[in-house]
ROTIVO-500214 format. One record per atom (N, C-alpha, C, O): atom name; residue in three letters; residue number from 1; x, y, z. Coordinates in nm, 3 decimals, padded with zeros to 5 digits. Example, Ala and Ser with C-alpha at 12.3 -4.5 7.8 and 13.67 -1.06 7.14 Angstrom:
residues 2
- N	ALA	1	01.319	-00.569	00.780
- CA	ALA	1	01.230	-00.450	00.780
- C	ALA	1	01.320	-00.330	00.780
- O	ALA	1	01.424	-00.332	00.846
- N	SER	2	01.285	-00.225	00.708
- CA	SER	2	01.367	-00.106	00.714
- C	SER	2	01.290	00.003	00.787
- O	SER	2	01.341	00.114	00.804
END
This chain:
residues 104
- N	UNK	1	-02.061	-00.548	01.296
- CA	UNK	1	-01.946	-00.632	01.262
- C	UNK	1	-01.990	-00.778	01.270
- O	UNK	1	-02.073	-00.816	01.352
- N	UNK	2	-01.929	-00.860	01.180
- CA	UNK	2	-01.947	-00.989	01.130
- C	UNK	2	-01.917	-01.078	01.278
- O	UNK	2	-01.833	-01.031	01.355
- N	UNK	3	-01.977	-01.187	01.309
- CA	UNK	3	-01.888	-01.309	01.396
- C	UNK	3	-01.744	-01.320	01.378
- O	UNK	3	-01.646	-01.316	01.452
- N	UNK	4	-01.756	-01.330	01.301
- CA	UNK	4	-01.604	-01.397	01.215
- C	UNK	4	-01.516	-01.315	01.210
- O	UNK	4	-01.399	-01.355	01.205
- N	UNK	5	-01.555	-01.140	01.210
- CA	UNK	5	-01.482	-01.047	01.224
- C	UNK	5	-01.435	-00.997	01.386
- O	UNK	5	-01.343	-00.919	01.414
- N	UNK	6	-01.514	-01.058	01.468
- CA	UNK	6	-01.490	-01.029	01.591
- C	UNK	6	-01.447	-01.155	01.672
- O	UNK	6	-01.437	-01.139	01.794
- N	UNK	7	-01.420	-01.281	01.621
- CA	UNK	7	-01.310	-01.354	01.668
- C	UNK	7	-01.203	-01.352	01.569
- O	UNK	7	-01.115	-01.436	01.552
- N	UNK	8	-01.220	-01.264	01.518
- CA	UNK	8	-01.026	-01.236	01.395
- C	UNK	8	-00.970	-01.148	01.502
- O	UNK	8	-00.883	-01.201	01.571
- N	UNK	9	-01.007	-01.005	01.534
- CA	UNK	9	-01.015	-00.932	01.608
- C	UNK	9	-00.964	-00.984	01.759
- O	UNK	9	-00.851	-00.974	01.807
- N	UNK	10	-01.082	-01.041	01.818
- CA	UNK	10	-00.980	-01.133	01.899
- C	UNK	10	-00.845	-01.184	01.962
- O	UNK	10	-00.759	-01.153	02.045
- N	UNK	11	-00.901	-01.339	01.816
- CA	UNK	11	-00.766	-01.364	01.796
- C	UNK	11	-00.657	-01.284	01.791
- O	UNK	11	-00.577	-01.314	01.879
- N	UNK	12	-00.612	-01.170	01.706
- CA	UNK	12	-00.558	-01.080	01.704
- C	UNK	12	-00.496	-00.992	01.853
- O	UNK	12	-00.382	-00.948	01.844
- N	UNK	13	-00.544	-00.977	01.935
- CA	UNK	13	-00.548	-00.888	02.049
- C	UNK	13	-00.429	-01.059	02.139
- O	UNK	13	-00.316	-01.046	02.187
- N	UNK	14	-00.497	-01.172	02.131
- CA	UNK	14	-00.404	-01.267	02.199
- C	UNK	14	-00.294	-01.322	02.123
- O	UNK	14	-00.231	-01.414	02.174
- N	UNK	15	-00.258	-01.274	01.993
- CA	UNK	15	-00.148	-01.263	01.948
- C	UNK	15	-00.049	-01.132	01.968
- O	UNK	15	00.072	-01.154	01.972
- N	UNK	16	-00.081	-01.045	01.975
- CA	UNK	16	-00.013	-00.938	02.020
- C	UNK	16	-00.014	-00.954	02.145
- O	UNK	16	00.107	-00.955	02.168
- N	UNK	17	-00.053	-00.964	02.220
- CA	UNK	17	-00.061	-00.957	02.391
- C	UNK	17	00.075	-01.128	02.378
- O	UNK	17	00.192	-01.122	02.417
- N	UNK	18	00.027	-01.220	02.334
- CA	UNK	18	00.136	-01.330	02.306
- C	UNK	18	00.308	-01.289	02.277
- O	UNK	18	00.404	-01.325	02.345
- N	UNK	19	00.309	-01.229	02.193
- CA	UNK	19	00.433	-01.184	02.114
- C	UNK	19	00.485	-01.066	02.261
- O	UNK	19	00.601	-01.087	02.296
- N	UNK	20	00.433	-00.986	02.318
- CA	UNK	20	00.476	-00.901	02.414
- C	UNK	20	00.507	-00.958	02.519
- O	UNK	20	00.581	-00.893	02.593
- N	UNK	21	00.459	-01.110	02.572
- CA	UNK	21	00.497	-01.200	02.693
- C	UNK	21	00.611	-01.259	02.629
- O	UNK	21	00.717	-01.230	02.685
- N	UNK	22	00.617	-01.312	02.557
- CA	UNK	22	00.748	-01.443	02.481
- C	UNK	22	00.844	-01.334	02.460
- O	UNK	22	00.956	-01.384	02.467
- N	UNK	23	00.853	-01.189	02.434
- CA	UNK	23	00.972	-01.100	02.403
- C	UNK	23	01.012	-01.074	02.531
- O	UNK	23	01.134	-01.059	02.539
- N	UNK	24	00.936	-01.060	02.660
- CA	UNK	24	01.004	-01.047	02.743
- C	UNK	24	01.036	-01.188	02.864
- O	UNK	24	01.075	-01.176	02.980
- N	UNK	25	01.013	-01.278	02.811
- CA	UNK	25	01.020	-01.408	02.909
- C	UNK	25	01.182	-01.494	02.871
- O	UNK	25	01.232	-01.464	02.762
- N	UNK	26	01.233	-01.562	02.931
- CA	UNK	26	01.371	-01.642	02.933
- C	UNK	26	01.293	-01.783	02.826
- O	UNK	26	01.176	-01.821	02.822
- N	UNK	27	01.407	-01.830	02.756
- CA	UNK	27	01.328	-01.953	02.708
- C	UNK	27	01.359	-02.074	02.809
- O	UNK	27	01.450	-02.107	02.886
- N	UNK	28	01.240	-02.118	02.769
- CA	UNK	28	01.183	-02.259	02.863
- C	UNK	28	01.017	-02.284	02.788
- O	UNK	28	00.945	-02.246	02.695
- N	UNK	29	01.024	-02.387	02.916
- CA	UNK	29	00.844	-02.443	02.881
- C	UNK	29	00.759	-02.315	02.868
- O	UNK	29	00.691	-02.279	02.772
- N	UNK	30	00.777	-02.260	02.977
- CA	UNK	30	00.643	-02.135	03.011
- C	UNK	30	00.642	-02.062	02.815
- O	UNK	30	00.565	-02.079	02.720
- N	UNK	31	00.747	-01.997	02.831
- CA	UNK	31	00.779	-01.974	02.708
- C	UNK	31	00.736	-02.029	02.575
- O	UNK	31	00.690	-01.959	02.485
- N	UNK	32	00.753	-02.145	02.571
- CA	UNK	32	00.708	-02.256	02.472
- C	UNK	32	00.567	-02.249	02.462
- O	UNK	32	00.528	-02.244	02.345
- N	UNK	33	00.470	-02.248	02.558
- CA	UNK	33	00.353	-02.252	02.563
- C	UNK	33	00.301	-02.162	02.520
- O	UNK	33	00.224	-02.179	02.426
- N	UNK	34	00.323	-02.039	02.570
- CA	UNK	34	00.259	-01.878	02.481
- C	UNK	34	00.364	-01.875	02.370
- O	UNK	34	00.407	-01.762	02.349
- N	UNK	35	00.401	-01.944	02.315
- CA	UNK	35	00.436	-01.955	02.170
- C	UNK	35	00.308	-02.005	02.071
- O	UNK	35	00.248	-01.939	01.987
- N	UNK	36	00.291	-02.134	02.109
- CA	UNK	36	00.216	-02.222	02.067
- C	UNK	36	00.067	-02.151	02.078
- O	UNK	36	-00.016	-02.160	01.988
- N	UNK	37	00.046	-02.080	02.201
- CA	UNK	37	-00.088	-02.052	02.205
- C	UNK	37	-00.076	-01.924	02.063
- O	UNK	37	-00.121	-01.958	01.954
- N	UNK	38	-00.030	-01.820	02.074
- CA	UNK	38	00.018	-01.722	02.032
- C	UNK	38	00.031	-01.734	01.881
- O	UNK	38	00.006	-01.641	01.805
- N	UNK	39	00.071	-01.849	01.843
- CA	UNK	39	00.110	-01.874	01.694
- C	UNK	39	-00.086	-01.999	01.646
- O	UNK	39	-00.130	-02.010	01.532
- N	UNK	40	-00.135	-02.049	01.740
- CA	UNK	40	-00.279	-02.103	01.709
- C	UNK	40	-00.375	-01.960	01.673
- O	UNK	40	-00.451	-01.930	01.581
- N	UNK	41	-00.327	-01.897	01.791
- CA	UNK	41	-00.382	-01.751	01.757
- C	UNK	41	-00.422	-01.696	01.648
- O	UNK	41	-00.529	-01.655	01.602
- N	UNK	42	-00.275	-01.705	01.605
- CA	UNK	42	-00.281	-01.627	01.453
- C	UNK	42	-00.308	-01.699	01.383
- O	UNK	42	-00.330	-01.647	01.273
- N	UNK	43	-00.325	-01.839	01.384
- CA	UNK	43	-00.407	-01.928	01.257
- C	UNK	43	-00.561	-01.919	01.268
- O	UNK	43	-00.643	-01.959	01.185
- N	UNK	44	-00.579	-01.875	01.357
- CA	UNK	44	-00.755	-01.864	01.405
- C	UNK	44	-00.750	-01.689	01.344
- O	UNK	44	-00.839	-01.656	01.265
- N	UNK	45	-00.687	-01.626	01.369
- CA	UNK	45	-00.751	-01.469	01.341
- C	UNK	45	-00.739	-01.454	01.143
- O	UNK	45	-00.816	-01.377	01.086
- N	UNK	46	-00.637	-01.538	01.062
- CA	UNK	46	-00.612	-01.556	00.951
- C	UNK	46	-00.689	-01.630	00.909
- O	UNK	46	-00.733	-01.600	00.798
- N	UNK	47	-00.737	-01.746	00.967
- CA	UNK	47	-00.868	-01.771	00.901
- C	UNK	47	-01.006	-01.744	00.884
- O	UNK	47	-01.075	-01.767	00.785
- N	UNK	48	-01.044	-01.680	01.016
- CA	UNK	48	-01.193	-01.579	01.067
- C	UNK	48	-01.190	-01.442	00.919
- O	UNK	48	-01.268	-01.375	00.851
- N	UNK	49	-01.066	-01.461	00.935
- CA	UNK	49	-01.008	-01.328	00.802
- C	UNK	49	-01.094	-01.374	00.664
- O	UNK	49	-01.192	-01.325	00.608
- N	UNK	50	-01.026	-01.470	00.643
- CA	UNK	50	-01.053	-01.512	00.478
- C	UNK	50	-01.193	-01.589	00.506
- O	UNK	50	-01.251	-01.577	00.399
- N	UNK	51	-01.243	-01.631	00.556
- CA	UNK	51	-01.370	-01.675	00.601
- C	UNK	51	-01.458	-01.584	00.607
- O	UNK	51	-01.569	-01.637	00.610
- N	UNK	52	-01.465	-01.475	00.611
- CA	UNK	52	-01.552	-01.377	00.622
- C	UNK	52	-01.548	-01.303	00.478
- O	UNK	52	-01.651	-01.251	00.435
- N	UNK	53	-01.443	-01.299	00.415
- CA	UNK	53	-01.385	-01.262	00.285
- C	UNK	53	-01.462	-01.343	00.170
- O	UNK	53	-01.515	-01.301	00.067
- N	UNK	54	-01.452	-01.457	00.216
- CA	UNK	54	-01.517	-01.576	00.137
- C	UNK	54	-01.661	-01.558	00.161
- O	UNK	54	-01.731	-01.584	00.063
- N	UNK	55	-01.702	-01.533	00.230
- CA	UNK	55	-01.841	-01.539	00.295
- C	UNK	55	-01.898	-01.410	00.216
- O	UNK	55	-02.003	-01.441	00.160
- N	UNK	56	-01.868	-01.289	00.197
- CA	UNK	56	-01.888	-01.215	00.153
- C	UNK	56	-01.834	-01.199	-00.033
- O	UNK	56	-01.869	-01.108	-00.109
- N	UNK	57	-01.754	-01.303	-00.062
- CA	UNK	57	-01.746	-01.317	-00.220
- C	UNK	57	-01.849	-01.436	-00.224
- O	UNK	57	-01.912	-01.429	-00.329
- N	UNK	58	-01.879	-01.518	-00.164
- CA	UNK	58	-02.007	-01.643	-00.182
- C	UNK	58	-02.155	-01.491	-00.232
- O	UNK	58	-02.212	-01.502	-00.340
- N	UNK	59	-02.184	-01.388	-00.149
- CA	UNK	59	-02.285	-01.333	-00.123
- C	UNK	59	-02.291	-01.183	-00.277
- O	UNK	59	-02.394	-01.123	-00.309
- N	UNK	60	-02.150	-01.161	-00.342
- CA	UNK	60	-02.168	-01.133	-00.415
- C	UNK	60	-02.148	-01.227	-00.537
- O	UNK	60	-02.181	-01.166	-00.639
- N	UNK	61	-02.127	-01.292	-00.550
- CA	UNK	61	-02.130	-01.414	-00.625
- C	UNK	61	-02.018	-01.406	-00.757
- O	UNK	61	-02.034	-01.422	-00.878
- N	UNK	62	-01.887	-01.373	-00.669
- CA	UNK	62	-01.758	-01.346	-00.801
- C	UNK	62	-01.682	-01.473	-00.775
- O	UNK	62	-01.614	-01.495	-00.674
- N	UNK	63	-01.702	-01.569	-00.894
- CA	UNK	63	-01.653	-01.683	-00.843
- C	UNK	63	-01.503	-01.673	-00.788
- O	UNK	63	-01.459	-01.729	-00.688
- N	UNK	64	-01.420	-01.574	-00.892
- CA	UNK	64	-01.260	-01.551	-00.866
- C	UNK	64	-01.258	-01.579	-00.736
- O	UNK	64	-01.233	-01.684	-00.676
- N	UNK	65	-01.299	-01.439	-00.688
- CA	UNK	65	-01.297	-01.460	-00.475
- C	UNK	65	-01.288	-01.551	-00.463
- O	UNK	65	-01.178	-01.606	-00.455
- N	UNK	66	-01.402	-01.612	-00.454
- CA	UNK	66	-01.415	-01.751	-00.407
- C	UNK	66	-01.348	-01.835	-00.402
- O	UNK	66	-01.332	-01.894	-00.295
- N	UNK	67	-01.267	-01.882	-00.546
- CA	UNK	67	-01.129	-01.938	-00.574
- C	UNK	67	-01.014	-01.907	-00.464
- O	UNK	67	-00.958	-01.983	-00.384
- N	UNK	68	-00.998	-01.760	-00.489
- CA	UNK	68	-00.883	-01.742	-00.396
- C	UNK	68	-00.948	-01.736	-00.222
- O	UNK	68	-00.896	-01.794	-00.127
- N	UNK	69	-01.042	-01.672	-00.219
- CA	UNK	69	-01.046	-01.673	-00.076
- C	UNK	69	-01.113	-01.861	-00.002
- O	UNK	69	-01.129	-01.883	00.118
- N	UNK	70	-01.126	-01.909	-00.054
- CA	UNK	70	-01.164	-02.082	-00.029
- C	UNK	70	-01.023	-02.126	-00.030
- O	UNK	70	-00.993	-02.181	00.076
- N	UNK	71	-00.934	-02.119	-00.108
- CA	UNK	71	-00.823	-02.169	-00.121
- C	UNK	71	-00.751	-02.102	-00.015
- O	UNK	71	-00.691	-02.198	00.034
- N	UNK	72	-00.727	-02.032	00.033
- CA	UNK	72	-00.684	-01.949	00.128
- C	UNK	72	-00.732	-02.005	00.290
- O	UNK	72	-00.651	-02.023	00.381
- N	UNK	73	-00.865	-02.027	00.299
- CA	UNK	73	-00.930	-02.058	00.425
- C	UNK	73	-00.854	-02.232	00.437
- O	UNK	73	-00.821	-02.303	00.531
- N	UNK	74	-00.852	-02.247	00.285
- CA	UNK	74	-00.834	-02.392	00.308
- C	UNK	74	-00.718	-02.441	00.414
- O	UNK	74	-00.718	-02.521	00.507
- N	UNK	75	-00.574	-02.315	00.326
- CA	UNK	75	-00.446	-02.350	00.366
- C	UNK	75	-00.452	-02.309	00.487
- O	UNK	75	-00.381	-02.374	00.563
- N	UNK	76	-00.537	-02.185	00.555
- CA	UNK	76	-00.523	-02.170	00.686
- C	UNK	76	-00.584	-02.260	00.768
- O	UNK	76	-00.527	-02.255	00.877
- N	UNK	77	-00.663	-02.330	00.769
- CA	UNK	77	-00.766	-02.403	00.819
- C	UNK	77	-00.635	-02.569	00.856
- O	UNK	77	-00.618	-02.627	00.962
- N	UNK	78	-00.575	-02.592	00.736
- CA	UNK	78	-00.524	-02.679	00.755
- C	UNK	78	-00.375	-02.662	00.899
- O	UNK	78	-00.344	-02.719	01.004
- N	UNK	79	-00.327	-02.554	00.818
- CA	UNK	79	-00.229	-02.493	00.906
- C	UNK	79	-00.280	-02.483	01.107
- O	UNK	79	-00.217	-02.512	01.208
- N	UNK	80	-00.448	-02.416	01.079
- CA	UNK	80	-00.451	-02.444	01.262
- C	UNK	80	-00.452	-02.568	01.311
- O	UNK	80	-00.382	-02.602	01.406
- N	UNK	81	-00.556	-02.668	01.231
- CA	UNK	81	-00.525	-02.801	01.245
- C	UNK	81	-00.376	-02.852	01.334
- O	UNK	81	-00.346	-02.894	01.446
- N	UNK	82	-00.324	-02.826	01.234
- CA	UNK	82	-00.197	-02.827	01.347
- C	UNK	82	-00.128	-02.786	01.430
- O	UNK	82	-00.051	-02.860	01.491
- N	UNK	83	-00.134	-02.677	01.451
- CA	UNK	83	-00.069	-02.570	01.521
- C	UNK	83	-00.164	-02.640	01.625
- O	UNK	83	-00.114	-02.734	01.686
- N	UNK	84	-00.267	-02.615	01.647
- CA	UNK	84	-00.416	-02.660	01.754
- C	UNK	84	-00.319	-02.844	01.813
- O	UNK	84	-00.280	-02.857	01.929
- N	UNK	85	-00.303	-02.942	01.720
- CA	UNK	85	-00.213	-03.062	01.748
- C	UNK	85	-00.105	-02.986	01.855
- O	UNK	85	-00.101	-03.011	01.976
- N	UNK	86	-00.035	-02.905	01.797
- CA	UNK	86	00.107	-02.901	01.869
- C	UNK	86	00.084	-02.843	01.973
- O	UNK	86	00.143	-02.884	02.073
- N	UNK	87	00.010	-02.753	01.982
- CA	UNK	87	-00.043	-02.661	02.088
- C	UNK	87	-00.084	-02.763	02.251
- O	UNK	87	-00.043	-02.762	02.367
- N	UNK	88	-00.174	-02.833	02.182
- CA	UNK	88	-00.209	-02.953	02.290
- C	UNK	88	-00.119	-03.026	02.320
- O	UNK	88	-00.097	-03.031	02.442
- N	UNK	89	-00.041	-03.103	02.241
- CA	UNK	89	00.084	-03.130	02.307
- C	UNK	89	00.171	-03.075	02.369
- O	UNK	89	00.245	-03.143	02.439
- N	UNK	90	00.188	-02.911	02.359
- CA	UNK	90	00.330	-02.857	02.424
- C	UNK	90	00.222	-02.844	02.587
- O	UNK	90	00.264	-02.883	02.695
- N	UNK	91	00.113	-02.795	02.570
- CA	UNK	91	00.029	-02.800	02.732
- C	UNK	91	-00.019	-02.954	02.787
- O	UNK	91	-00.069	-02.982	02.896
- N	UNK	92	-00.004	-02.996	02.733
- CA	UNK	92	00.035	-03.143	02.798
- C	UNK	92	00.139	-03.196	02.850
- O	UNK	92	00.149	-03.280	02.939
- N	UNK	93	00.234	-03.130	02.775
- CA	UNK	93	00.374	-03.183	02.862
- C	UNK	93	00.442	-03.262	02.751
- O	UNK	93	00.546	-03.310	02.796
- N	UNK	94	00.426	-03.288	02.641
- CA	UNK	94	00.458	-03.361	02.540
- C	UNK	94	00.454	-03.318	02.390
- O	UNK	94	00.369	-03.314	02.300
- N	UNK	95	00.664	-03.271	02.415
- CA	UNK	95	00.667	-03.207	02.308
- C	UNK	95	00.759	-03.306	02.204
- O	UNK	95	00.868	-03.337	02.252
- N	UNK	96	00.739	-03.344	02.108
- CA	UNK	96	00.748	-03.454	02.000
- C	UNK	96	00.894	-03.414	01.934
- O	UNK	96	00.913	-03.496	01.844
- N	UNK	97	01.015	-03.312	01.942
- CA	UNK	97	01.083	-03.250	01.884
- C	UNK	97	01.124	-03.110	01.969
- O	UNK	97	01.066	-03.003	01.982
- N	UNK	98	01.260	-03.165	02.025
- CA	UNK	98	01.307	-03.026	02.100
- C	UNK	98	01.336	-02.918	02.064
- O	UNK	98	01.340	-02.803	02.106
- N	UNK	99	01.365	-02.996	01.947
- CA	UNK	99	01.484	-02.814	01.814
- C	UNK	99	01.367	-02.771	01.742
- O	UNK	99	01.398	-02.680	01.665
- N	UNK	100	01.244	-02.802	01.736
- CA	UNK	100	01.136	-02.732	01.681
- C	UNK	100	01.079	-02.677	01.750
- O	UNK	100	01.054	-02.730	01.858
- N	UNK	101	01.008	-02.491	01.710
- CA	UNK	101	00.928	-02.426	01.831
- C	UNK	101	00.824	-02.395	01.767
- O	UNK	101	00.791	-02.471	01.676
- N	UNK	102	00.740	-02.269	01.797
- CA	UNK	102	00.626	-02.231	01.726
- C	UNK	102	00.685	-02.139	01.638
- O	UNK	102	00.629	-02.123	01.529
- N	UNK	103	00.785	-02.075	01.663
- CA	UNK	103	00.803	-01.991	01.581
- C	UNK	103	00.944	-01.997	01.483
- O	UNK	103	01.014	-01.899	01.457
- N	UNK	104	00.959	-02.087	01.453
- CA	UNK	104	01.041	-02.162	01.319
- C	UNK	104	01.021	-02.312	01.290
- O	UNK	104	01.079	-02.365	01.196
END
């Protein structure tokens, strides 16, 4: 198995293990935080995804793939970018927007 396939994988395992703490926790901070981690999660296991996808249409050389799976890494890539921003802020103590969470 690929690198890239075994931090998707990963990722994956601390998104589910995420989603099973936040379903059973009260909302608050604690809460807020394994949101944020939980939802970076899944921008890291969605991109290890198409990154490896891509990596393997680069190696057969179909440009289509490439198109879609580059364009794909792109939007996810951008998406952890932030999530990774908000993430550090909600474990810092500094959350920029109360009525916004990780998961809407």
């Amino acid at each position: 198995m690929h690198v890239l396939l075994q931090i998707a994988v990963g990722a994956a395992c601390v998104v589910a293990l995420g989603v099973l703490v936040v379903a059973f926790l009260q909302p608050g901070k604690q809460r807020e935080k394994i949101e944020r981690l939980a939802s970076t999660s899944l921008f890291v296991a969605m991109l290890c995804f198409f990154l490896n996808l891509l990596r393997q249409a680069i190696a057969a050389d179909s440009e289509l793939r490439m198109i879609v799976f580059g364009f794909l890494s792109a939007m996810f890539a951008s998406g952890l970018i932030l999530s990774s921003v908000r993430t550090i802020r909600a474990l810092a103590g500094r959350v920029a927007d109360d009525k916004t969470s990780a998961t809407h």
